[in-house]
C-alpha positions as CSV (number, residue, x, y, z in Angstrom):
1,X,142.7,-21.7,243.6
2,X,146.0,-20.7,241.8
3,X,147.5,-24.6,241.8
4,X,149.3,-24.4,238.9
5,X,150.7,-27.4,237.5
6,X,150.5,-29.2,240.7
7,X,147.7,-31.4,240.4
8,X,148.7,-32.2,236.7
9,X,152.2,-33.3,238.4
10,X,150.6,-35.6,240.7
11,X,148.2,-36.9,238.2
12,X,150.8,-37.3,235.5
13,X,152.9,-39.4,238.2
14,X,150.4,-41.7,239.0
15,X,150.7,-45.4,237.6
16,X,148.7,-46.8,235.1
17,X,147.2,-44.0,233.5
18,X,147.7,-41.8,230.3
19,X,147.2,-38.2,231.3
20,X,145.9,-35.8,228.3
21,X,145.9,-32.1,228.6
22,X,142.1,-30.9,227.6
23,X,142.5,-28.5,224.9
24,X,142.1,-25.3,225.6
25,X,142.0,-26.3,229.7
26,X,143.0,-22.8,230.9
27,X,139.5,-21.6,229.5
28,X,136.1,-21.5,231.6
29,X,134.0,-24.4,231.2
30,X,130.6,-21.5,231.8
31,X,130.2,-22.7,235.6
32,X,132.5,-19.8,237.3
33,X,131.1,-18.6,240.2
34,X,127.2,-17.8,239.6
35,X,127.6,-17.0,235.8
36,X,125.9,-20.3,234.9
37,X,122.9,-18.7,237.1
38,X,123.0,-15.4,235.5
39,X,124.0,-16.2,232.0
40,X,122.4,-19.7,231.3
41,X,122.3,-19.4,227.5
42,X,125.7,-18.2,227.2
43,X,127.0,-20.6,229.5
44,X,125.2,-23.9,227.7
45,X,127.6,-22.2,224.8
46,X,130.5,-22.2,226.6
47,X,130.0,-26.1,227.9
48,X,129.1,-27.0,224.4
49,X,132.5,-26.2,223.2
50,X,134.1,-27.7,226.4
51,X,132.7,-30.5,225.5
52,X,133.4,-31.0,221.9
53,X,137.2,-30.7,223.2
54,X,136.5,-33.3,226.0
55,X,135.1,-36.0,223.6
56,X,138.1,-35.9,221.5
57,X,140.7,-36.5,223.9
58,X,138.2,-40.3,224.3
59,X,138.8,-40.2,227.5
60,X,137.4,-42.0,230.4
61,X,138.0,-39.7,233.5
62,X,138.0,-35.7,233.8
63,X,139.4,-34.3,236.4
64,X,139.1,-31.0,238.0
65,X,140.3,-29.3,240.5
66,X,137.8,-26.9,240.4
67,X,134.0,-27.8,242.8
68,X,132.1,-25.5,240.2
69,X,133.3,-27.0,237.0
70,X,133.0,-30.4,238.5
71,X,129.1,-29.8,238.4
72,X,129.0,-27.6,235.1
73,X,131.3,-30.7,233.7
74,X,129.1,-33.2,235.1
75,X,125.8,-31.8,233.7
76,X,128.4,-31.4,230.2
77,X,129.1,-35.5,230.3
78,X,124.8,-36.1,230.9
79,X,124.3,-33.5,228.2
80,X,126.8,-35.3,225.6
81,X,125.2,-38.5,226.8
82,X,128.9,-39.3,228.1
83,X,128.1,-40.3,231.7
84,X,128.0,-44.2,230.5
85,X,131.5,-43.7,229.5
86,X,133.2,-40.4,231.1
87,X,133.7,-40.1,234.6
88,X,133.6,-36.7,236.0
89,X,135.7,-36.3,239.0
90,X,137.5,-34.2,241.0
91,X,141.5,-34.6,241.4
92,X,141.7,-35.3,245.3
93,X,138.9,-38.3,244.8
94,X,140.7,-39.6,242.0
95,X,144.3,-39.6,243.7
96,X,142.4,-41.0,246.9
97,X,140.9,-43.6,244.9
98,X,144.0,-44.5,243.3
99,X,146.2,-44.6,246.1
100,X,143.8,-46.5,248.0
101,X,143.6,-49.4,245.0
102,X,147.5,-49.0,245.6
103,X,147.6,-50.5,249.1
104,X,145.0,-53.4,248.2
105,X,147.5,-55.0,245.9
């Protein structure tokens, strides 16, 4: 989608929260396009080490911006036995969500 820093802008400028950059965020998560179809094994790989990044940040939502690795993260977070504490979103649901907890208060 080519949205450069614009969703991290809008997230960063959003009260209350602390946003973390994911290590190594510019790097595919294994979903992109079919190759989770195609490629299975190698993909599991590449969510593995996705994952070991996303525990270490401890944080409590990930956000993409991406429909694909919102599934491939997703089945990462049940994998890593995370989904009791990780929230697996994607930006435009969380900004909605925020903004509408905004206008309740």
């Amino acid at each position: 989608m080519r949205s450069g820093n614009a969703p991290r802008d809008l997230i960063s400028r959003t009260a209350d929260i602390t946003f973390v950059e994911l290590p190594e965020a510019d790097r595919c998560c294994g979903s992109a396009g079919i190759y989770n179809l195609v490629q299975p094994e190698m993909s599991m790989q590449i969510l593995d080490h996705k994952m070991e990044h996303v525990k270490h940040t401890e944080a409590h939502v990930l956000l993409t911006s991406n429909p694909g690795c919102l599934l491939q993260m997703k089945l990462g977070a049940e994998r890593e036995n995370l989904s009791d504490r990780l929230k697996v979103m994607h930006v435009v649901d969380f900004l909605h969500e925020r903004l509408q907890a905004s206008s309740i208060k």
